[in-house]
C-alpha positions in Angstrom: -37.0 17.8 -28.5 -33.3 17.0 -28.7 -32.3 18.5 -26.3 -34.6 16.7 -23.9 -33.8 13.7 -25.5 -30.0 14.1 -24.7 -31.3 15.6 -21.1 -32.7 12.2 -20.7 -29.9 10.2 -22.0 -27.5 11.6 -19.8 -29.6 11.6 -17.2 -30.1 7.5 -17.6 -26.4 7.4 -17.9 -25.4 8.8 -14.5 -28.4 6.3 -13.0 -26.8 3.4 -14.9 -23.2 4.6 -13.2 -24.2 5.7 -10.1 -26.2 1.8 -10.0 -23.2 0.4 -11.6 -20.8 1.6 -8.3 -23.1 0.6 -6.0 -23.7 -2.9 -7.1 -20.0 -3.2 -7.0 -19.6 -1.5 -4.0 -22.0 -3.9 -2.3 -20.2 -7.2 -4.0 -17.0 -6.7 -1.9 -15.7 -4.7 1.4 -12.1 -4.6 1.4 -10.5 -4.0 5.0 -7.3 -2.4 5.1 -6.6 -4.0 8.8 -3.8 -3.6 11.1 -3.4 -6.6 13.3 -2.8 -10.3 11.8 -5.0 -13.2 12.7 -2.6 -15.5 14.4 -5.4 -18.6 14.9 -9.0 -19.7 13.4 -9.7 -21.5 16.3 -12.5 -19.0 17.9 -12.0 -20.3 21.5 -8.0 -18.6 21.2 -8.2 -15.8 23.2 -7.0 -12.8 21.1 -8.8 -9.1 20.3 -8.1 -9.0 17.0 -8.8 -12.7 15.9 -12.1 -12.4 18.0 -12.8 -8.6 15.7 -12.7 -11.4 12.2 -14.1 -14.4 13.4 -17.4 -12.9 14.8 -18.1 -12.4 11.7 -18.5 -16.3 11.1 -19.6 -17.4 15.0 -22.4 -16.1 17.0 -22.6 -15.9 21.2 -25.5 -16.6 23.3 -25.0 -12.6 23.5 -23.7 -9.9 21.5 -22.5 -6.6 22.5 -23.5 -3.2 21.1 -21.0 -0.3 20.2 -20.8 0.1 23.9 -20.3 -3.3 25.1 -23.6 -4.0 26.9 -24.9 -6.9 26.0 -28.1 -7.5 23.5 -29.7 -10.5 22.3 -28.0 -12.7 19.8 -28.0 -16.8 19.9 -30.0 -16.5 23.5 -33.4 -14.0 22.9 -33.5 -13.6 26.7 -31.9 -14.3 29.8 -32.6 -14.5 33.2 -31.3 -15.7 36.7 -32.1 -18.3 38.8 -31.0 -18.0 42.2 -27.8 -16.8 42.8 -25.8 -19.2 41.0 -26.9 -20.2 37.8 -29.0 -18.4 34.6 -31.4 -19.4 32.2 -30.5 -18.8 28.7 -33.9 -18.9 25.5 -32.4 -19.8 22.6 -33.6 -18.2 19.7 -35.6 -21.3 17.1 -34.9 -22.1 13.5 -31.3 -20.6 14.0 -29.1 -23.0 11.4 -25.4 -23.5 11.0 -23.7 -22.8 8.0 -23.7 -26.3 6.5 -27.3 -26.2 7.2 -27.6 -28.1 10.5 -29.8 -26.8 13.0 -28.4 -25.3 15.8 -28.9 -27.0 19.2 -28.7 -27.0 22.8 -26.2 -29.8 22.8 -24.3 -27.4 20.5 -24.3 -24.5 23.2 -23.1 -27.1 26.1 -20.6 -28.5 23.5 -18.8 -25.0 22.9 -18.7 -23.6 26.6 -17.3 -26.6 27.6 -14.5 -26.5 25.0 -13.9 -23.3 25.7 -13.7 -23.3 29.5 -11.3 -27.3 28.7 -8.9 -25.5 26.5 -5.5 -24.7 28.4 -2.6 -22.3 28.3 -2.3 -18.1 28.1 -4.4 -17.7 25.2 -7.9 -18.9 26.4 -11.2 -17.4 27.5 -11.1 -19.7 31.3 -10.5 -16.5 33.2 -14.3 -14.9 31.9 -15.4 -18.6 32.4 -13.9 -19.1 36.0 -17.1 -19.2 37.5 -19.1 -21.5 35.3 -19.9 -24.8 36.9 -21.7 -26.7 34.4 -24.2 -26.5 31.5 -26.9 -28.0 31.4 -29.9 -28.6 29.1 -33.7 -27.9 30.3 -35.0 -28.3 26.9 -34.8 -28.0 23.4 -34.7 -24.5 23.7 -33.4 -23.8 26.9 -30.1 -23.8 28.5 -29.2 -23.6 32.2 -25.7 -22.1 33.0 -24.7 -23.1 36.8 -21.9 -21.4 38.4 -19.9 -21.8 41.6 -20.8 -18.7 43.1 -23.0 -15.9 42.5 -22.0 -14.5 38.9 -23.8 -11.1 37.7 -21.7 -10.8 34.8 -21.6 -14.1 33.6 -24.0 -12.9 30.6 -21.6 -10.2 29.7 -18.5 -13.1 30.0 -20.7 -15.1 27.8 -20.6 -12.4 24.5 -16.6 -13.7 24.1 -17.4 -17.3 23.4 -18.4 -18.4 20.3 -20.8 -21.1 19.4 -19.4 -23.9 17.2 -21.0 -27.0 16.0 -20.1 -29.8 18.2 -20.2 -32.1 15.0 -17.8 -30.1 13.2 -15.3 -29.3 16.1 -15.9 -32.6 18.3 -12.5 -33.9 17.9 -10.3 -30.6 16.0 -7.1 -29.4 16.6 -6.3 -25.7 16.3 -5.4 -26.3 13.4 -8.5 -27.5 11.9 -10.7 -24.5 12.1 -8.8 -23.1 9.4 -10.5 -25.7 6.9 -14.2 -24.4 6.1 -15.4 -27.6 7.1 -14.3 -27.5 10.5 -15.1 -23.4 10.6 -19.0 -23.7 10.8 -20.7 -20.9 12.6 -24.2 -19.3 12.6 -23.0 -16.0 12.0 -23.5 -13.8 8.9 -20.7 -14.8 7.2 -19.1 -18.3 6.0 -15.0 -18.8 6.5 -13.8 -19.3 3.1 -10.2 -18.3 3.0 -6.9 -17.5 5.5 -3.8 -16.6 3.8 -1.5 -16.2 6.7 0.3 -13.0 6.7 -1.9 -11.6 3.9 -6.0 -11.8 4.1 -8.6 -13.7 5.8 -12.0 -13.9 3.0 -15.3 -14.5 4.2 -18.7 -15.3 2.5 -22.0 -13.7 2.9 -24.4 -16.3 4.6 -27.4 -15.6 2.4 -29.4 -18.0 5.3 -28.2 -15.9 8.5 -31.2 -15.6 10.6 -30.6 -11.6 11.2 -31.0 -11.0 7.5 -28.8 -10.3 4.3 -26.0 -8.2 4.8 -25.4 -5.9 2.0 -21.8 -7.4 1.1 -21.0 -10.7 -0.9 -17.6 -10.8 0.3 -16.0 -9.4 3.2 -11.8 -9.5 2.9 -9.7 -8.4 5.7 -6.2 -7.6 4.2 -3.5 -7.3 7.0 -1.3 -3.5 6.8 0.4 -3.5 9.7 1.7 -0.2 9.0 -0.1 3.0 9.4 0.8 4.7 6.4 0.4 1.8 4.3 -2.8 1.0 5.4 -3.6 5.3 4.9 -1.9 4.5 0.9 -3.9 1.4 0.2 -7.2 3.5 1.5 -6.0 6.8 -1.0 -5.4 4.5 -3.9 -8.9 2.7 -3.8 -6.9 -0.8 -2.4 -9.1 -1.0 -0.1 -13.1 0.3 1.1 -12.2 0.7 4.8 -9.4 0.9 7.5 -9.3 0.9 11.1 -6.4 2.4 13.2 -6.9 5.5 11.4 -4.7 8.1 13.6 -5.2 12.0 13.6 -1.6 12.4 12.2 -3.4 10.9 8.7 -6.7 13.5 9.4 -5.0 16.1 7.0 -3.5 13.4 4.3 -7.8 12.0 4.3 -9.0 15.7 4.2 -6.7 16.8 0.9 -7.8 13.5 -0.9 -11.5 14.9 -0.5 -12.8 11.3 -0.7 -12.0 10.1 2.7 -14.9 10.3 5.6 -13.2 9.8 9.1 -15.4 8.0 12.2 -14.1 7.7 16.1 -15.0 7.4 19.4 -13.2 6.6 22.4 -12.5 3.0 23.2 -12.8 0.7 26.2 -8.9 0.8 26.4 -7.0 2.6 29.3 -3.5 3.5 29.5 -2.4 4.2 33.3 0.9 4.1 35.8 1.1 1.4 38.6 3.6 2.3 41.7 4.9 -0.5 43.8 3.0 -0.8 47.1 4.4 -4.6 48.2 8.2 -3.7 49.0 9.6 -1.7 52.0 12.4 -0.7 49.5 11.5 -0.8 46.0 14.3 -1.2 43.8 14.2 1.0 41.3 14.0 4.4 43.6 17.0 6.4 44.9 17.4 9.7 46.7 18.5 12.3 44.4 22.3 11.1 45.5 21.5 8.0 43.9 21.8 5.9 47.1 19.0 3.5 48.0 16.2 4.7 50.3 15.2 3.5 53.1 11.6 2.9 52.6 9.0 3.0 49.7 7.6 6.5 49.4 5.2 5.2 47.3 3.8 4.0 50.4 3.1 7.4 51.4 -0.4 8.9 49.9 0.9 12.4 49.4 3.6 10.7 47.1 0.7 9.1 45.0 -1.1 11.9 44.6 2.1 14.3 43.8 2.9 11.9 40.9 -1.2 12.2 40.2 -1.1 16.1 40.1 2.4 16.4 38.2 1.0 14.7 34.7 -0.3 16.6 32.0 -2.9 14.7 30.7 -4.3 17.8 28.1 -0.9 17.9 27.3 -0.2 14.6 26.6 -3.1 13.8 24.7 -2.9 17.0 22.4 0.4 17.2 22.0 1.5 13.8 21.9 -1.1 11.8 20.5 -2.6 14.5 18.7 -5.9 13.7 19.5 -6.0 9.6 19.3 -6.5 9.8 23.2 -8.9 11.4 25.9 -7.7 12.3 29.6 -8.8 9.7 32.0 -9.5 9.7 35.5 -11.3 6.6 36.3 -11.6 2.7 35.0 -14.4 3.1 32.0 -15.2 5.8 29.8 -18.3 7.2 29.8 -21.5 4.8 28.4 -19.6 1.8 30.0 -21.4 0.1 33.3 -20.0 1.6 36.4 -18.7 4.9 35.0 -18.2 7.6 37.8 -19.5 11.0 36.0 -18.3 13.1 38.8 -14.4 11.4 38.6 -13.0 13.8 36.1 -9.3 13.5 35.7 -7.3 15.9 37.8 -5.8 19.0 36.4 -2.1 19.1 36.1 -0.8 21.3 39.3 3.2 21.0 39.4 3.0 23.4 42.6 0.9 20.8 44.4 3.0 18.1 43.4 6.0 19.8 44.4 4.3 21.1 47.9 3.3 17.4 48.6 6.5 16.2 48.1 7.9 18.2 51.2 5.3 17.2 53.2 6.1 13.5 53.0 9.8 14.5 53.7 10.7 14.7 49.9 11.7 18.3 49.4 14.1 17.9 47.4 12.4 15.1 45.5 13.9 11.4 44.3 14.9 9.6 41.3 13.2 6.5 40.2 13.6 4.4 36.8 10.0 4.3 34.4 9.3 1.1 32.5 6.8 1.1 29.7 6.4 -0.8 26.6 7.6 0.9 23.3 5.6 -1.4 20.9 2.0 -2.2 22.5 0.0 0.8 22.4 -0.1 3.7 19.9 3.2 6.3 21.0 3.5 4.4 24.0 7.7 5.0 23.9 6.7 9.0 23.7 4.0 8.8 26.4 6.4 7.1 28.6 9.2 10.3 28.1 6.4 13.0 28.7 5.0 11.3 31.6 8.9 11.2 32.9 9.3 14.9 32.0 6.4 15.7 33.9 6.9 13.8 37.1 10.8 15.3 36.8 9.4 19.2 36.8 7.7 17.9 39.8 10.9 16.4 42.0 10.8 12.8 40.8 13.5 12.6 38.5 12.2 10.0 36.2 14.8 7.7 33.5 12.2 6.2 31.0 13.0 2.6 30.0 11.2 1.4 27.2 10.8 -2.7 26.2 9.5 -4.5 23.5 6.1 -5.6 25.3 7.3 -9.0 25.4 10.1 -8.5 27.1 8.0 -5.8 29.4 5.0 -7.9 29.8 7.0 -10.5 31.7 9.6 -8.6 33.8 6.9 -6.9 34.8 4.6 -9.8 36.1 7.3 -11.9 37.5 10.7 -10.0 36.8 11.3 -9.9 40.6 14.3 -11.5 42.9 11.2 -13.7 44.4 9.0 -14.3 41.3 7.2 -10.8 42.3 6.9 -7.9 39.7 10.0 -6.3 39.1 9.3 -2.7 38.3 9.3 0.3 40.5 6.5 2.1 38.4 5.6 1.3 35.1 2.5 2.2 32.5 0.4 -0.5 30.8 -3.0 -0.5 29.5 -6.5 -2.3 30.6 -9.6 -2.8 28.8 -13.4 -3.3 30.3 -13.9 -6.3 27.5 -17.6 -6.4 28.3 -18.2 -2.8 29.0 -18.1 -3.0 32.8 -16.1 -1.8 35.1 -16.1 -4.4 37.6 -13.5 -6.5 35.4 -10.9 -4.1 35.4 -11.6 -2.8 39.1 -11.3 -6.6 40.0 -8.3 -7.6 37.8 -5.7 -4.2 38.2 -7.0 -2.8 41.7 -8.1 -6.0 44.1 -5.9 -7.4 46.2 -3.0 -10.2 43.9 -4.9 -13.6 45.0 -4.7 -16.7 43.0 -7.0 -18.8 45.1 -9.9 -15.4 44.6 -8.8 -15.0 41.3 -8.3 -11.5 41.7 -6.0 -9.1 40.9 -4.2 -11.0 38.2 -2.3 -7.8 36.5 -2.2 -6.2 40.0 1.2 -5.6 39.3 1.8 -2.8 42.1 0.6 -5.4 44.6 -1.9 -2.3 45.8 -4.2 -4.1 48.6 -7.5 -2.2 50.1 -9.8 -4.7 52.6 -12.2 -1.6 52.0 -11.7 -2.5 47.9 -12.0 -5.5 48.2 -15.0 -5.9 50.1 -16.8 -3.5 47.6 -15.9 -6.0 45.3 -16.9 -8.7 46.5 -20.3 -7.2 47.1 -20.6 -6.4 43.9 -19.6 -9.7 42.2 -22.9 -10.9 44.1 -25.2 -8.5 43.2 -27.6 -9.3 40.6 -29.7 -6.2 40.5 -27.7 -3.9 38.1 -28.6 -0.3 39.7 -27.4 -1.5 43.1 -24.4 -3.6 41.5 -23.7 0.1 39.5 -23.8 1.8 42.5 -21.4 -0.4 44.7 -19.0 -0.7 41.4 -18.5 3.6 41.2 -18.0 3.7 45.1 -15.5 1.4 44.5 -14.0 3.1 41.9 -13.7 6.5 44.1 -12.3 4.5 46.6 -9.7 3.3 44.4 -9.2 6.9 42.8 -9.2 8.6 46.3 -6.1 6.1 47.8 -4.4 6.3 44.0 -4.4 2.4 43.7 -3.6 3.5 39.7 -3.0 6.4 38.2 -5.2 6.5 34.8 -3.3 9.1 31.8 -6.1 8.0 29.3 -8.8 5.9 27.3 -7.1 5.5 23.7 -9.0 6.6 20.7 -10.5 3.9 18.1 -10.9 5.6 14.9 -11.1 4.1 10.9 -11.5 5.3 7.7 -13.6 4.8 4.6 -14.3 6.3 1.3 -16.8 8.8 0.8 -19.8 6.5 0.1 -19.7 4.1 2.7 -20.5 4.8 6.8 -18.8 3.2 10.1 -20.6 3.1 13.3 -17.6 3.4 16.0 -17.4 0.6 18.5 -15.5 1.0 21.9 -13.5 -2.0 21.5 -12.4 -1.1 18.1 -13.4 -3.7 16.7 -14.1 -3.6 12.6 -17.1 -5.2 11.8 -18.9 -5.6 8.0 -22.3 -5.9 10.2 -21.4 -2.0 10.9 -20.6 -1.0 7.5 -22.8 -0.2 4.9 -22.6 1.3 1.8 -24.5 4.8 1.6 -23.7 8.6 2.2 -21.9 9.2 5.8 -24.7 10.8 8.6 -24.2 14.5 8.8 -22.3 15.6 12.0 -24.6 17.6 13.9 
């Protein structure tokens, strides 16, 4: 008898301690996080603000851990016509100070976000918004200048705000909690800048209770800092997790790892606008005549003489995937039969001749050395490779700042200044139209297309494709027109994609991450409980 009674005891104790961690577990997530928010103003265009500050503001739509949109602040959508759509909003929905939400309040926010001005706004997804106008209590109607497909998609990046709150605020303002009022399932309630951003559970959020009272977000920029703080029970969760950290996680025994590959795309531009580019010499030295980039053989040599295997295994040691298209797979307009090309030197080399290379040219390689994970060592494999092929390649790497602008406008006329450089585009609402239209379509400011075209690439055959599908509203046929597109683009080189980057985080053992494609961290995807089994 006691022994059972001890049997019992101890077996109440481990309840009471196993109940014990998981009530404190579920009190506070702690986010080990990489990037620092830089603004509380939810209308700033920036990834990593946007990843915090959903937490507190809901969109007319959401995206899942794809990016295709679902249901959030609108429970349907629908178009009418060709240039406008009906948005339901979904009843009883309340703001954090307890004001209902409204369809004035929906009008209010697109229209701020669409009047603010400068580099760091959402106007380029709202470019085709016309007006907003209210049907009824419930319903909004969205016109646009032109047929717009994606506007839902656009739509998921702007955050509703309550028109009382922000009428007249700065900036500034939305990092006071009585300015920050959102609908979203947690309340702002502290921004140390440079150190945290705390949030509240909103025990009122019309999609339920989460599971956490408090969700912090403590900025590491470093990766082994943010790897320590994880190890030493700091923090509950970190994203940028890279492989390098995968045998560190695994010798702790308390550390689950979750990835997947993200909507992100590292590739190489060539310049296609000059008849002498300047940054390419015959192996002499001495100016060429003309642009062999140019010639198609040349684009495709330089396709064939990169490694992408190698790069991804051996450079970023498994925190990439080879890429030979726009998208990943899952994402709207994904080509399933455009598999990135096999590294064939001999090819390259045999390609070369043939567009009256043979004994190759030198050329200078730009990249960034501070914007994407090894982006400096990517940059000197890709110029190994395209050197074993004939194109004796000198990597230059920039702090992106620097980068970002020479290569936009760096030119003797305001053009972009580089020969060839590598940068990296993301489909922010999980379709490929964005980045076909943005990198590939021919540089127009009065279309509004090609905007980070920086090679100057022009196809009439592109661009009618899409055009075409910027009109289409039914999605199979818009799919359809989007992937020819996308061969079309593959088949002339327009780009060269290397690869989609990995997004990967960590957590200890008793708490899960679902994966999202844009990396993003969010408390709505963590929950406390034992990690799914890998099948």
């Amino acid at each position: 008898m006691l022994k059972l009674r001890n049997s019992i005891r101890k077996t109440w104790a481990a309840a009471l301690v196993v109940t014990f961690c998981l009530a404190a577990q579920s009190a506070e997530l702690r986010i080990g996080f990489k990037a620092e928010v830089t603004s509380a103003d939810p209308h700033v265009q920036n990834g990593q603000n946007r990843n915090v500050w959903i937490h507190v503001y809901d969109a007319l739509v959401a995206q899942d851990e794809n990016l295709r949109p679902i249901p959030s602040l609108a429970t349907s959508w629908k178009a009418v016509g060709t240039s406008g759509w009906e948005f339901k909003l979904r009843p009883g929905v309340k703001f954090h100070d307890g004001t209902p939400l409204t369809a004035e309040d929906v009008k209010f926010s697109l229209e701020r976000a669409k009047g603010l001005t400068g580099p760091r706004t959402y106007r380029s997804y709202l470019r085709d918004l016309d007006s907003v106008q209210i049907t009824d209590a419930t319903t909004v109607l969205v016109k646009t200048k032109s047929p717009s497909p994606t506007l839902p998609d656009n739509l998921s990046l702007i955050a509703i705000v309550s028109r009382l709150a922000a009428r007249d605020a700065t900036e500034e303002s939305f990092a006071k909690a009585a300015t920050a009022l959102g609908t979203g399932p947690y309340k702002f309630q502290e921004w140390l800048h440079g150190q945290r951003v705390v949030l509240a559970r909103n025990d009122a959020y019309w999609g339920g209770k989460e599971p956490w009272e408090k969700v912090s977000f403590n900025f590491i920029p470093k990766d082994p800092a943010r790897a320590s703080a994880l190890l030493a029970n700091a923090v509950d969760v970190i994203d940028g997790a890279p492989s390098a950290l995968k045998e560190r996680f695994a010798a702790s025994g308390n550390i689950d790892v979750a990835s997947t590959t993200s909507y992100m795309m590292n590739y190489l531009w060539m310049d296609r606008e000059r008849d002498v580019s300047p940054y390419v010499t015959g192996t002499d030295g001495q100016p060429l005549s003309k642009n062999p980039f140019h010639d198609l053989r040349v684009r495709q040599a330089v396709n064939l003489a990169i490694n992408r295997d190698a790069i991804t295994r051996n450079v970023m040691k498994g925190d990439g995937v080879p890429a030979g298209q726009y998208v990943p797979a899952g994402f709207f307009g994904h080509v399933t039969s455009l598999l990135p090309p096999k590294a064939d030197i001999a090819q390259a080399r045999k390609l070369l001749a043939e567009a009256g290379y043979p004994k190759g040219f030198q050329l200078a390689l730009h990249c960034s050395n501070d914007r994407y994970p090894n982006d400096a060592k990517v940059c000197e494999a890709v110029g190994q490779m395209l050197s074993q092929a004939g194109i004796k390649a000198e990597v230059n790497t920039l702090p992106f700042a620097v980068f970002q602008s020479r290569s936009l406008t760096g030119g003797k006329n305001g053009e972009p200044e580089f020969s060839m450089g590598m940068l990296g585009i993301g489909a922010v609402t999980g379709d490929s139209l964005e980045p076909l239209m943005t990198v590939s379509a021919t540089h127009d400011k009065k279309r509004g297309t090609g905007a980070n075209n920086r090679s100057r690439y022009s196809s009439k055959e592109l661009d009618a494709m899409v055009d075409k599908a910027s009109s289409l509203f039914r999605e199979k046929e818009r799919e359809e027109v989007q992937q020819a597109a996308a061969k079309v683009a593959i088949a002339d080189v327009a780009i060269v994609p290397l690869q989609f980057l990995t997004a990967a985080w960590a957590s200890r053992k008793g708490i899960t991450v679902k994966p999202r494609a844009d990396g993003f961290t969010l408390a709505t995807g963590i929950r406390p409980g034992p990690a799914v089994p890998k099948k």
